[in-house]
N, C-alpha and C positions, 0 to 999 in steps of 0.2 A: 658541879654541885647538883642537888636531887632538887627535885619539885618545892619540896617543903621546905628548905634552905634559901631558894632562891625566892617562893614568896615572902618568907622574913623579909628576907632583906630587900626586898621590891615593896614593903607593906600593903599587901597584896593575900587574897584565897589562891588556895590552888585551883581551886573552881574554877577562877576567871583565870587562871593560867592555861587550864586547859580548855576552857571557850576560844582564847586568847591563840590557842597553838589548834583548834579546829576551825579558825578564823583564817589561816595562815599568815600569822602576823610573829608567831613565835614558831620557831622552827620544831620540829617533833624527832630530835636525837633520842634512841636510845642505846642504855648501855646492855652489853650480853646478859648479864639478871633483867632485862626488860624493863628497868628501871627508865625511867623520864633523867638524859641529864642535860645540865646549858652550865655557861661559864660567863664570864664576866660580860664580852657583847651582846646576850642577851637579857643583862642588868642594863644595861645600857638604854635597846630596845625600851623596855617594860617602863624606863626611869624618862623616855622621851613619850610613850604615848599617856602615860599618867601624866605627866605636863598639860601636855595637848586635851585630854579631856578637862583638865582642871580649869581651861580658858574654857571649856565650853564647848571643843571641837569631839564630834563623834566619833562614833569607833571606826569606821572607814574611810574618815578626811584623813585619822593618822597614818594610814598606809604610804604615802610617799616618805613620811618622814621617813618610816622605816624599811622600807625600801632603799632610800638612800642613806640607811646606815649600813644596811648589808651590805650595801657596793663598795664597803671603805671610804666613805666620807667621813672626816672628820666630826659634822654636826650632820642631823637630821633634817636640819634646814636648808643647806648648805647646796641643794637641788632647784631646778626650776623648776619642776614636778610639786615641791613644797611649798617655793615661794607662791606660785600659785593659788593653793590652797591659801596662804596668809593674808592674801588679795582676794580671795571672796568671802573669807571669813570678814575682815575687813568691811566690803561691803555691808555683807550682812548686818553687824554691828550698828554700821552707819543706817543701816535703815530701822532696822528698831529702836537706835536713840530718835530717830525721826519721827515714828510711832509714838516712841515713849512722851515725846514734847509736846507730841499734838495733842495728847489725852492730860496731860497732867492742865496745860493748859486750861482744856473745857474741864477738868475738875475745878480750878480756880473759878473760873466762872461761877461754875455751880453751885461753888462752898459760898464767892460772893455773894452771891444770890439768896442762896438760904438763909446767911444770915443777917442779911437786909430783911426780908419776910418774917423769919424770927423775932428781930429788931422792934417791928409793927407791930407784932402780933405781942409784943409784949408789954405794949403800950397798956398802963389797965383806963377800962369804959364804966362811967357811971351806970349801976344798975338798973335804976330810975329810967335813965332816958337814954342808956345809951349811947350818949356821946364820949368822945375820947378827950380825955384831959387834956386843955391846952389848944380847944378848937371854940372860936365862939361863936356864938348862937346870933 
């Protein structure tokens, strides 16, 4: 199939097929008209590192995937080159949900707090004197 066929069907630019094949992550066949062509393995490819970015992984964490699909493995994963990678992304993960708890936390805090202050502050105070309703003299 041509460039334009297989980004259809990879929903997918040619652009980024051709970033994607000056990356070497998509092989660069051509046919004798100089045409750009790939066939179903590199649907494949394209259909394994759109996965991988769609979790969040970059465009060179997917290199072993794909890597270990041109060697004839079955999955992309299916390497210890990949699973690798699934264990630091992993990591990673783990430590920004770690991040993410310690902030949400001090936002509780914070929300608490403000609206305890708010709370006060919306106590209404005689204009006369000043005091606040419900304090005696």
């Amino acid at each position: 199939m041509r460039i334009g066929e297989l980004a259809e069907r990879a929903g997918t630019s040619t652009r980024t097929l051709r970033y994607y094949e000056s990356r070497g992550l998509l092989p660069a066949r051509r046919a004798g008209n100089g045409y750009r062509t790939y066939d179903e393995d590199d649907l494949r490819l394209l259909s394994q590192i759109r996965m991988l970015q769609d979790f969040g992984f970059e465009l060179e964490e997917t290199r072993p995937f794909v890597d270990c699909l041109r060697a004839g493995h079955p999955a992309g994963d299916s390497c210890p080159a990949s699973l690798a990678v699934y264990r630091r992304k992993l990591a990673e993960l783990d430590g920004l949900i770690g991040q993410l708890a310690d902030v949400r936390e001090q936002l509780g805090r914070q929300l608490a707090d403000a609206e305890r202050a708010a709370g006060e502050a919306a106590v209404p105070k005689c204009e006369m004197t000043g005091w606040t309703r419900g304090t005696v003299a």
